[in-house]
Each structure stands twice: as structure tokens, then as C-alpha cells.
C-alpha positions in Angstrom: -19.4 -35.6 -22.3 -18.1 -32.1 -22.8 -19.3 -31.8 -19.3 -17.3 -34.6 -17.9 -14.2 -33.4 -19.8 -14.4 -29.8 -18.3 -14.8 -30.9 -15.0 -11.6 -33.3 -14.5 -9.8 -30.1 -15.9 -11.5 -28.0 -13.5 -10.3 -30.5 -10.8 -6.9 -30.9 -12.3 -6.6 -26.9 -12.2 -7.8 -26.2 -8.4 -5.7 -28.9 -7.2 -2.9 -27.1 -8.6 -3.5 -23.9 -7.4 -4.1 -25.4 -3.8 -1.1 -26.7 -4.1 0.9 -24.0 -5.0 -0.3 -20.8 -3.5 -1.5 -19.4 0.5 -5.2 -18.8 0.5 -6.8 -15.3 0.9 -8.3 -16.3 4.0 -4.9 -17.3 5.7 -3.4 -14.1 4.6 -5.9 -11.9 6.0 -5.7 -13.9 9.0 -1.9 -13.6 9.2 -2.0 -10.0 8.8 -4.8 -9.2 11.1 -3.1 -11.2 13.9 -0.1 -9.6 13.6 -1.4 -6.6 13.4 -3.5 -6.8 16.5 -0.2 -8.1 18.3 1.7 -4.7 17.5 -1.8 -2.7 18.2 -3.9 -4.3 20.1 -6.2 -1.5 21.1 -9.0 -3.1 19.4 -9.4 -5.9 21.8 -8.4 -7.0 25.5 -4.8 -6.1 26.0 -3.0 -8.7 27.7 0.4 -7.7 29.6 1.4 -11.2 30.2 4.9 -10.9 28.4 4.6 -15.0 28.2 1.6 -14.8 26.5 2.6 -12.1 24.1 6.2 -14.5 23.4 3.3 -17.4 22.6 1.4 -15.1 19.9 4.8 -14.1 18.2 5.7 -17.9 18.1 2.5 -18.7 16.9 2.8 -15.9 14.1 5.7 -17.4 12.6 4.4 -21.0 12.5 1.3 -19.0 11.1 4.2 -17.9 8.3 5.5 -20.5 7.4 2.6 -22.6 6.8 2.2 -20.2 4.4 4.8 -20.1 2.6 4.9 -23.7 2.2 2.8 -24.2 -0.6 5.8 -21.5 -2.5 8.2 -23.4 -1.4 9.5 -25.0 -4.8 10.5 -20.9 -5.7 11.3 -19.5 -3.0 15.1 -19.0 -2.6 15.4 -19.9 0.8 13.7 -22.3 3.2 10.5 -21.0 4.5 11.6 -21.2 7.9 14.7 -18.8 7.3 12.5 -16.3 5.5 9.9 -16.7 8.6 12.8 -16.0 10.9 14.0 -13.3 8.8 10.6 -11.5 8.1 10.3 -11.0 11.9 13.9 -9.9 12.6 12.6 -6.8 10.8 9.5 -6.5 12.8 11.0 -4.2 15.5 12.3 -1.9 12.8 9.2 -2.1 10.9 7.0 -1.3 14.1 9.1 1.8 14.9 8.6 3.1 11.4 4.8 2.8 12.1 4.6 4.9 15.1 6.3 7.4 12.7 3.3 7.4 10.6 1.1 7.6 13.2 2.8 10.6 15.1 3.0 12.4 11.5 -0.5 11.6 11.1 -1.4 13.0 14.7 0.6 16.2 13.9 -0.7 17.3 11.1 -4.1 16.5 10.8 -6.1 18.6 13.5 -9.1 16.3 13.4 -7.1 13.6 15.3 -7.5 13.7 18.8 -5.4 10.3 20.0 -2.9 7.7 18.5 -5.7 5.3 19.1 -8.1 6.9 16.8 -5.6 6.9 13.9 -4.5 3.3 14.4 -8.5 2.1 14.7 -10.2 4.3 12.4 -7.8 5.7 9.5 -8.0 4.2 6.1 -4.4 6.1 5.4 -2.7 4.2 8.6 -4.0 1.1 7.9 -2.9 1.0 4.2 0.5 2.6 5.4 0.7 -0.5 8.3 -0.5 -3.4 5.6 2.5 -1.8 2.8 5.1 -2.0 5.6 4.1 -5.1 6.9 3.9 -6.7 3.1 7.2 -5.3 2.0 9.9 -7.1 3.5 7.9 -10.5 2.0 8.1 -9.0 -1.2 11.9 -8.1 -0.8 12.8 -11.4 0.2 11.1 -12.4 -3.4 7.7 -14.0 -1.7 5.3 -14.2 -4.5 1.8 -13.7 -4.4 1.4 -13.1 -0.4 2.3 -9.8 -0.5 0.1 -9.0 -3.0 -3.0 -10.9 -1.5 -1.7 -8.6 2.1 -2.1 -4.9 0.0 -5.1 -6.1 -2.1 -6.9 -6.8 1.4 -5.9 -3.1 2.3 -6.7 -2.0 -0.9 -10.6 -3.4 -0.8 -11.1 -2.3 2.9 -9.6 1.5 2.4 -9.6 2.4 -1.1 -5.9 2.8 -1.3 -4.1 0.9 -3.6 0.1 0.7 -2.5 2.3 -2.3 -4.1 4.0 -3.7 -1.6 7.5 -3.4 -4.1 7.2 0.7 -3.7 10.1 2.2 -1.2 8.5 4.4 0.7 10.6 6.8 4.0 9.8 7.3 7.4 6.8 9.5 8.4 4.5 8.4 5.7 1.3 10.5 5.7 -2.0 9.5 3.9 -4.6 11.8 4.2 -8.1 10.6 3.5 -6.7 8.3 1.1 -9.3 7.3 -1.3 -8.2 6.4 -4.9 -4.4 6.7 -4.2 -2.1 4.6 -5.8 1.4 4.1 -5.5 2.9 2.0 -8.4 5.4 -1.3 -7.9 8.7 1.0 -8.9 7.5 4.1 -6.7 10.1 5.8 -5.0 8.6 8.0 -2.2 11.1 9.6 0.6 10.6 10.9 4.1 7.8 12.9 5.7 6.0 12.9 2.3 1.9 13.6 2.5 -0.2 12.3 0.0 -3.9 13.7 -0.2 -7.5 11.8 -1.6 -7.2 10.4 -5.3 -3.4 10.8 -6.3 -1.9 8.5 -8.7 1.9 8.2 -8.6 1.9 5.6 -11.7 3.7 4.4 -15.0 3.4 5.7 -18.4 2.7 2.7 -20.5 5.2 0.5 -21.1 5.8 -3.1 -22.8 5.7 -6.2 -20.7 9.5 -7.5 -21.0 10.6 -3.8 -19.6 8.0 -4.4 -16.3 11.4 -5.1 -14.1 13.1 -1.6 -15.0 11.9 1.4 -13.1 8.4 2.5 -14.3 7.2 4.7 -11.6 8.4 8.7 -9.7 10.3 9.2 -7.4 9.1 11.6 -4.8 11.9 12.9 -3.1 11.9 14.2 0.8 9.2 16.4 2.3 7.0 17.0 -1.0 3.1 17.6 -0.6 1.2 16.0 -3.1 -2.7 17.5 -3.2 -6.0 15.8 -4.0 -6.5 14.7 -7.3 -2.9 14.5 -8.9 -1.0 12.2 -10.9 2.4 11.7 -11.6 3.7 9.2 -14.2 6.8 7.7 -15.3 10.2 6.2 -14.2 12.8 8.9 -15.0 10.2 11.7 -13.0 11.5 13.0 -10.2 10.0 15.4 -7.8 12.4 17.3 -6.0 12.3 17.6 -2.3 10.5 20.5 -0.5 7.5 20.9 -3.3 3.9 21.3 -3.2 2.2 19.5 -6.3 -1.1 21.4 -6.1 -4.4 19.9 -6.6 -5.9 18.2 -9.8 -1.9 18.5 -11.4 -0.7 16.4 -14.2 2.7 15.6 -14.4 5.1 13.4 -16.4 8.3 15.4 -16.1 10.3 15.9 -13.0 10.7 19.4 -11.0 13.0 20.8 -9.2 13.2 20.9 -5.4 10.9 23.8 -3.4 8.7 24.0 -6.8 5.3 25.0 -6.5 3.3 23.3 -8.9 -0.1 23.7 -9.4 -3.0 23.6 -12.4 -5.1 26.9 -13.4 -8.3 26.6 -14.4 -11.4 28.9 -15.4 -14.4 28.9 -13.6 -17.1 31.0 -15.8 -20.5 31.5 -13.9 -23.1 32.8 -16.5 -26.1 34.8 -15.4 -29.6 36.0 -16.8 -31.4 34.2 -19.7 -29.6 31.1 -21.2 -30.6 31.0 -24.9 -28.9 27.3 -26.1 -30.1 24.3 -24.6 -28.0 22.5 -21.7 -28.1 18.6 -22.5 -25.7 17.8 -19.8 -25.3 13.3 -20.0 -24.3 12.3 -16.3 
């Protein structure tokens, strides 16, 4: 009997969340199309410009199916925010090849625009933030966040789609960054492996005021750092050196970086090493 009653709840609960939110598999879909449509160098390209007009068409029905099941919050009709969303696409796509030229520039494996666009975690993540963002700025819930979690599982980088981030966004290998919902991040910023630009704890009714830095123009941040709280600011022109912790702001062309001592110990080692890995 217990049995029974756990099941018609069950049924009662997944017939409300069908109801009332896109599914994962939709929004991958969505943002794999779309982003095959503004780079297709992964498969055939086609130069029909009819053909590409039926794909963009076909992108926005794609939209607003999924933003149907929201509907009852959203503040406008799905269809406006559909048609909105991808007045912004031009701007959005132009921001992209930003990225990608910063990426070319300054990273002297690259050898083509290509190779960044198909094989770089750090463009990819950059390319799923942007393309989340506007959703989450017209106040789409959950879509933009199933967009950057799909990002987040294939490259290891972890951006909220609410963060502002400039023009000429650069990632560099990118594993284990994060970049907090409040994150203010300016232009031609680069951002190495395992840097956390996150929040210092805070209580649950103050998760609307700003909780993460702001990283001001043209700052460097290394591998390894971490830089915490709403009121830190980084000031433009810096280099945040590797393995830095930080929870206060600097000012701009500050050089900050952590020193630490190495001691290598030769000859006969009379205490035990019980190192625990």
C-alpha cells in the first residue's frame, strides 16, 4: 500500500515538472543547432542563403517550444522573447569571433580559427555563456542554466550564464574555472586552468545583491587562483599570479602573486615519511 501511495505521488510530481520546465535533451539540441548554424565547420557547409533563412526559422520555432512549458512566468510571450533572443544573435556572433581571434593571438599552439572553434574547451564554454545570457537577461528560468551546465560537463568550466563578461574573452585550458552568477569580468581579460572568481559565503535572502569580483579591463588571472567576494575589485592592467588568494580588491597595473618555499632535503632522512594520498 505504501507502494501504491508513493507512486501516484511520483506520477503527480513528473507530470508537473513536464509540464513546467524544457527538457535537457531539447536544450542541448537547441544549442548545438544553433551553434552549428553560426559555425558550421564541423559538418557540410551549405551556402544556399535559403536554406540557411530555413534553419534560423526553424531555430526560433525550436525556442519557443521551449519556452512554452515557462510560459505562466515568463514576463513576456514566448514568441517576443524568441524574436528578441535572436535580434541579439548578430551582436552576440560578432563578440564570438572576438574570442576566437584573442584566442588565436595569444596562444601560439593555435594554428587556425577552426581548431579553436572545434577543439577548445575555453571557446566552447565562452560560445555556450554568450549564447545562454541574453535568456537569462530576459529572466528565462532554468534554460540558461541547463545551456552552461551542458558546457560545464563537456569542458570542465563552470560560467553562470548571469556573469557580464567584455569583449575578447580568453580561456586558456580552462579546467576547473568558475565564474560566479554576480561576476563582473571586462575586456580582453585571460583567465588560466583552475581559477575561481567566486562568493564569500553569504545568507540566502542576500543571493540577489552582488556576491561576486569584478575584474576590470585587461587583467591576467594565472592558474590556480581565486578571487572571492562582491565589493573585490581588480583593477585594470594586473597580473594575479598563480595559486593567489584574494578577497580584497587591488589597484590597477598591480602585480600580485603568492611566495612560497620549496625546501629539497638531501642525504639520510632520520623520521619516518607517512605521506596519506
Amino acid at each position: 500500500m505504501e507502494s501504491q501511495d508513493f507512486l501516484k505521488r511520483l506520477y503527480t510530481f513528473n507530470q508537473q515538472m513536464s509540464r513546467n520546465y524544457p527538457t535537457k535533451l531539447m536544450a542541448q539540441k537547441f544549442l548545438t543547432d544553433l551553434s552549428n548554424l553560426l559555425f558550421p565547420v564541423c559538418k557540410e557547409v551549405t551556402i544556399n542563403p535559403g536554406k540557411i533563412e530555413v534553419a534560423w526559422e526553424h531555430l526560433k520555432l525550436s525556442l519557443k517550444e521551449l519556452l512554452l512549458p515557462v510560459q505562466p512566468v515568463l514576463k513576456k510571450e514566448a514568441e517576443e522573447i524568441a524574436d528578441e533572443y535572436f535580434e541579439k544573435i548578430p551582436f552576440i556572433y560578432e563578440q564570438l569571433l572576438l574570442d576566437a581571434k584573442s584566442i588565436e593571438e595569444f596562444d601560439p599552439a593555435v594554428y587556425s580559427l577552426e581548431e579553436i572553434i572545434l577543439a577548445y574547451p575555453g571557446f566552447q564554454a565562452i560560445m555556450t555563456y554568450r549564447l545562454a545570457h541574453p535568456l537569462y537577461a530576459l529572466s528565462v528560468p532554468i534554460l540558461p542554466r541547463l545551456m552552461s551546465e551542458y558546457a560545464h560537463t563537456n569542458t570542465g568550466i563552470d560560467i553562470h550564464p548571469g556573469a557580464k563578461i567584455g569583449k575578447s574573452f580568453f580561456i586558456d585550458h580552462g579546467t576547473g574555472v568558475v565564474i560566479g552568477e554576480t561576476s563582473d569580468i571586462g575586456n580582453n581579460v585571460k583567465i588560466y586552468q583552475g581559477v575561481t572568481i567566486g562568493a564569500l559565503n553569504v545568507k540566502k535572502n542576500e543571493a540577489k545583491t552582488k556576491r561576486h569580483p569584478t575584474i576590470e579591463d585587461n587583467v591576467i588571472i594565472y592558474s590556480g587562483s581565486t578571487i572571492l567576494g562582491g565589493k573585490t575589485v581588480i583593477g585594470h592592467n594586473s597580473v594575479i599570479g598563480g595559486n593567489v588568494w584574494l578577497t580584497k580588491s587591488v589597484d590597477p597595473y598591480s602585480v600580485v602573486y603568492n611566495v612560497s618555499e620549496i625546501k629539497v632535503r638531501n642525504g639520510n632522512i632520520n623520521e619516518p615519511i607517512n605521506f596519506v594520498i
